[in-house]
N, C-alpha and C positions, 0 to 999 in steps of 0.2 A: 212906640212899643219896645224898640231895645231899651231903653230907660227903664221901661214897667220890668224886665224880666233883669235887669242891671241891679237894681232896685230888689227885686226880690230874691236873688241871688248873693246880694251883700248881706241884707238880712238875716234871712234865713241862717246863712253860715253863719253868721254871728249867732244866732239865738239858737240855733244847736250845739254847736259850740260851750255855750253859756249854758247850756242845758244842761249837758253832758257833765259839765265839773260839777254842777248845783246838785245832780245826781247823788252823788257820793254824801253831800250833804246830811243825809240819813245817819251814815256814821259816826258823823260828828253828834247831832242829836242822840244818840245808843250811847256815845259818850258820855255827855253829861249826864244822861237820868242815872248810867251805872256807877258815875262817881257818886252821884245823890242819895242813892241807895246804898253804897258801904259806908260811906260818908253818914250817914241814919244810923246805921247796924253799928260800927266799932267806931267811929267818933262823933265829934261834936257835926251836927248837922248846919253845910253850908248857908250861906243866905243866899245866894246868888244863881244856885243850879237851877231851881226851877225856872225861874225867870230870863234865865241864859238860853234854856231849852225851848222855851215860847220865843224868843228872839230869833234861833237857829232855824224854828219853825217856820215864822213868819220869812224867812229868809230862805227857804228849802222851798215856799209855795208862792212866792211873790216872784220869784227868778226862775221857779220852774214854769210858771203859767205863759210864756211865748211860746217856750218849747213846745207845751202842751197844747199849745192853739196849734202849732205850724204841724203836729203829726195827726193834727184830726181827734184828739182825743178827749173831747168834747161831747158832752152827751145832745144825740141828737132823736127828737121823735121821728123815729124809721117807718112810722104806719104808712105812709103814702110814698115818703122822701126814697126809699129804697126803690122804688120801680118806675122813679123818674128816669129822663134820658141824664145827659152828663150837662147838656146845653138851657135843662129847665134847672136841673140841681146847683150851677153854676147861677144862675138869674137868683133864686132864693136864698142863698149864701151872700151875697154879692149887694142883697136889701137885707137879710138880716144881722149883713157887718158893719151896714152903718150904723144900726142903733147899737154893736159895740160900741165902733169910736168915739160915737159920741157920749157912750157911758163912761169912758177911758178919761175922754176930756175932761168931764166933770170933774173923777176923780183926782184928775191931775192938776187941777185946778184947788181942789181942796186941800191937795196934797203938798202944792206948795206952799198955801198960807200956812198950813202945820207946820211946815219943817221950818219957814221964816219964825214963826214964833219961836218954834224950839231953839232956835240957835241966838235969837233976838233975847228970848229971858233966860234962856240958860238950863231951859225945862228939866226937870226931874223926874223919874218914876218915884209915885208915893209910897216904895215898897221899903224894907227894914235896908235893903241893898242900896236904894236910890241912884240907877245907875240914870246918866244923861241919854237922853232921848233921839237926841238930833242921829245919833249912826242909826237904829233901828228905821225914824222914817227917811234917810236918807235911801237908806237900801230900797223899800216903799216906794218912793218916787222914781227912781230908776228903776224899779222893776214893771211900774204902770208906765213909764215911757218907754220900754220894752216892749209892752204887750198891744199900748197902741202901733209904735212901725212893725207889729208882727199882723196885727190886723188890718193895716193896710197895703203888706204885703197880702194876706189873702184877697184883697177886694183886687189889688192889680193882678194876683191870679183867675179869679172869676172873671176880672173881666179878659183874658188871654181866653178863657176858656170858652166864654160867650162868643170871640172874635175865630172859635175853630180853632185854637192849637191845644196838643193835648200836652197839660200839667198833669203830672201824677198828679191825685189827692193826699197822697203824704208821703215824705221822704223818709227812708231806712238810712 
Protein backbone atom coordinates (compact mmCIF):
# COMPACT_ATOMS: atom_id res chain seq x y z
CA UNK A 1 0.00 0.00 0.00
CA UNK A 2 2.84 2.78 0.55
CA UNK A 3 3.95 1.89 -2.90
CA UNK A 4 0.24 2.43 -4.29
CA UNK A 5 0.10 6.00 -2.51
CA UNK A 6 4.24 6.53 -3.53
CA UNK A 7 3.04 5.72 -6.81
CA UNK A 8 0.36 8.11 -6.84
CA UNK A 9 2.05 10.77 -5.39
CA UNK A 10 4.91 10.80 -7.92
CA UNK A 11 2.39 10.93 -10.48
CA UNK A 12 0.07 13.05 -9.74
CA UNK A 13 2.84 15.88 -9.07
CA UNK A 14 4.20 15.28 -12.17
CA UNK A 15 1.02 15.49 -14.21
CA UNK A 16 -0.09 18.49 -12.42
CA UNK A 17 2.82 19.97 -12.70
CA UNK A 18 2.74 19.23 -16.50
CA UNK A 19 -0.65 20.33 -16.35
CA UNK A 20 -0.07 23.65 -15.11
CA UNK A 21 2.64 24.66 -17.83
CA UNK A 22 0.27 22.99 -20.81
CA UNK A 23 -2.18 25.47 -19.35
CA UNK A 24 -0.68 28.53 -20.53
CA UNK A 25 -0.47 26.64 -23.83
CA UNK A 26 -3.72 28.64 -24.94
CA UNK A 27 -1.53 31.64 -25.40
CA UNK A 28 0.73 30.25 -27.41
CA UNK A 29 -2.41 29.03 -29.71
CA UNK A 30 -4.10 33.12 -29.46
CA UNK A 31 -0.58 33.54 -30.79
CA UNK A 32 -0.48 32.08 -33.77
CA UNK A 33 -4.11 32.47 -35.10
CA UNK A 34 -3.33 36.48 -34.42
CA UNK A 35 -0.28 36.38 -36.27
CA UNK A 36 -2.46 34.48 -39.17
CA UNK A 37 -4.95 36.97 -39.04
CA UNK A 38 -2.65 40.32 -39.72
CA UNK A 39 -0.55 38.07 -41.54
CA UNK A 40 -4.07 37.75 -44.11
CA UNK A 41 -4.95 41.53 -43.59
CA UNK A 42 -1.48 43.49 -44.35
CA UNK A 43 0.70 40.81 -45.74
CA UNK A 44 1.41 37.86 -47.59
CA UNK A 45 -0.62 35.05 -45.94
CA UNK A 46 1.68 32.52 -43.94
CA UNK A 47 1.62 28.78 -44.75
CA UNK A 48 2.36 27.32 -41.71
CA UNK A 49 0.10 29.19 -39.04
CA UNK A 50 -2.89 27.21 -39.29
CA UNK A 51 -1.21 24.03 -39.16
CA UNK A 52 1.06 25.29 -36.36
CA UNK A 53 -2.13 26.00 -34.41
CA UNK A 54 -3.70 22.46 -34.96
CA UNK A 55 -0.14 21.20 -33.70
CA UNK A 56 -0.15 23.60 -30.52
CA UNK A 57 -3.80 22.17 -30.22
CA UNK A 58 -3.27 18.78 -30.34
CA UNK A 59 -0.45 19.55 -27.76
CA UNK A 60 -2.66 21.80 -25.37
CA UNK A 61 -5.11 18.51 -25.18
CA UNK A 62 -3.02 15.49 -25.39
CA UNK A 63 -0.74 16.90 -22.15
CA UNK A 64 -3.59 18.45 -20.62
CA UNK A 65 -5.82 15.05 -20.56
CA UNK A 66 -3.78 13.57 -17.22
CA UNK A 67 -4.16 16.59 -15.57
CA UNK A 68 -7.66 16.44 -16.52
CA UNK A 69 -8.24 12.91 -15.40
CA UNK A 70 -6.44 13.41 -12.03
CA UNK A 71 -8.85 16.75 -11.06
CA UNK A 72 -12.04 14.61 -11.93
CA UNK A 73 -12.81 16.60 -14.79
CA UNK A 74 -14.43 14.15 -16.53
CA UNK A 75 -17.90 13.93 -17.52
CA UNK A 76 -19.67 11.70 -15.48
CA UNK A 77 -23.43 10.36 -15.60
CA UNK A 78 -24.43 11.70 -11.89
CA UNK A 79 -28.07 10.11 -12.18
CA UNK A 80 -27.42 7.45 -9.65
CA UNK A 81 -23.54 7.95 -9.15
CA UNK A 82 -24.09 11.23 -7.04
CA UNK A 83 -25.97 9.45 -4.01
CA UNK A 84 -23.59 6.70 -3.96
CA UNK A 85 -21.58 6.05 -0.70
CA UNK A 86 -17.70 7.02 -1.30
CA UNK A 87 -17.02 3.00 -0.98
CA UNK A 88 -19.68 1.98 -3.99
CA UNK A 89 -18.40 5.19 -6.17
CA UNK A 90 -14.79 3.91 -5.56
CA UNK A 91 -15.73 0.01 -6.74
CA UNK A 92 -17.35 1.68 -10.07
CA UNK A 93 -14.42 4.02 -10.98
CA UNK A 94 -12.01 1.43 -10.02
CA UNK A 95 -14.03 -1.20 -13.06
CA UNK A 96 -14.69 1.57 -15.18
CA UNK A 97 -10.70 2.51 -15.23
CA UNK A 98 -9.87 -0.55 -16.48
CA UNK A 99 -11.53 -0.31 -19.66
CA UNK A 100 -9.42 3.16 -19.87
CA UNK A 101 -6.30 1.43 -19.69
CA UNK A 102 -6.94 -0.77 -21.67
CA UNK A 103 -8.31 1.88 -24.29
CA UNK A 104 -4.91 3.79 -23.37
CA UNK A 105 -3.03 0.53 -24.44
CA UNK A 106 -4.41 0.32 -27.59
CA UNK A 107 -3.65 3.62 -28.31
CA UNK A 108 -0.38 3.34 -27.31
CA UNK A 109 0.28 0.59 -29.21
CA UNK A 110 -0.98 2.35 -32.43
CA UNK A 111 0.83 5.16 -31.41
CA UNK A 112 4.00 3.80 -31.57
CA UNK A 113 3.91 1.86 -34.87
CA UNK A 114 2.88 5.77 -36.19
CA UNK A 115 5.63 7.40 -34.74
CA UNK A 116 8.28 4.33 -35.82
CA UNK A 117 7.04 4.95 -39.20
CA UNK A 118 7.21 8.49 -39.16
CA UNK A 119 10.68 8.66 -38.08
CA UNK A 120 11.58 5.25 -40.34
CA UNK A 121 10.30 7.33 -43.73
CA UNK A 122 10.85 10.56 -42.86
CA UNK A 123 6.89 11.20 -42.88
CA UNK A 124 5.60 14.47 -44.14
CA UNK A 125 2.33 16.50 -43.73
CA UNK A 126 0.85 16.70 -47.33
CA UNK A 127 0.26 20.35 -46.66
CA UNK A 128 1.74 23.49 -48.99
CA UNK A 129 4.04 23.77 -45.35
CA UNK A 130 5.02 19.96 -45.29
CA UNK A 131 6.21 20.19 -42.00
CA UNK A 132 7.76 16.49 -40.41
CA UNK A 133 5.46 14.60 -38.42
CA UNK A 134 7.58 12.54 -36.03
CA UNK A 135 7.50 15.83 -33.26
CA UNK A 136 3.61 16.16 -33.38
CA UNK A 137 3.12 12.23 -32.72
CA UNK A 138 6.09 12.22 -30.60
CA UNK A 139 4.31 14.59 -28.17
CA UNK A 140 0.91 12.01 -28.82
CA UNK A 141 2.61 9.24 -27.39
CA UNK A 142 3.91 10.87 -24.50
CA UNK A 143 1.05 12.43 -23.66
CA UNK A 144 -1.06 8.70 -23.98
CA UNK A 145 1.66 7.31 -21.68
CA UNK A 146 0.81 10.19 -19.38
CA UNK A 147 -2.63 9.55 -19.28
CA UNK A 148 -2.36 5.91 -18.93
CA UNK A 149 0.09 6.14 -15.35
CA UNK A 150 -2.55 8.98 -14.47
CA UNK A 151 -5.17 6.21 -14.89
CA UNK A 152 -3.54 3.91 -12.90
CA UNK A 153 -2.92 6.19 -10.60
CA UNK A 154 -6.69 6.58 -10.17
CA UNK A 155 -7.33 2.77 -9.97
CA UNK A 156 -4.45 2.70 -6.97
CA UNK A 157 -6.71 5.38 -5.53
CA UNK A 158 -10.03 3.58 -5.79
CA UNK A 159 -8.42 0.96 -4.74
CA UNK A 160 -7.05 2.91 -1.25
CA UNK A 161 -10.48 4.02 -1.18
CA UNK A 162 -12.13 0.64 -1.22
CA UNK A 163 -9.40 -0.51 1.48
CA UNK A 164 -11.08 2.72 3.90
CA UNK A 165 -8.58 5.50 3.66
CA UNK A 166 -9.88 8.71 2.58
CA UNK A 167 -8.31 10.19 -0.89
CA UNK A 168 -9.78 13.42 -1.65
CA UNK A 169 -11.46 12.90 -5.15
CA UNK A 170 -9.38 15.75 -6.60
CA UNK A 171 -6.55 17.78 -5.85
CA UNK A 172 -6.54 21.84 -5.88
Amino acid sequence: MNLMRRYVRVIDGMNRWIGRVVMYGIFVMMGILLWSSISKTFFLPSLWTLEMAQFAMVAYYILGGPYSIQMGSNVRMDLLYGEWSNRRKAWTDALTVLFLIFYLAVLIYGGWDSLSYSLQYGERSPTAWRPYLWPIKTIMLVGLVLMLLQAVAELCKDILRIRGEDIPREVI
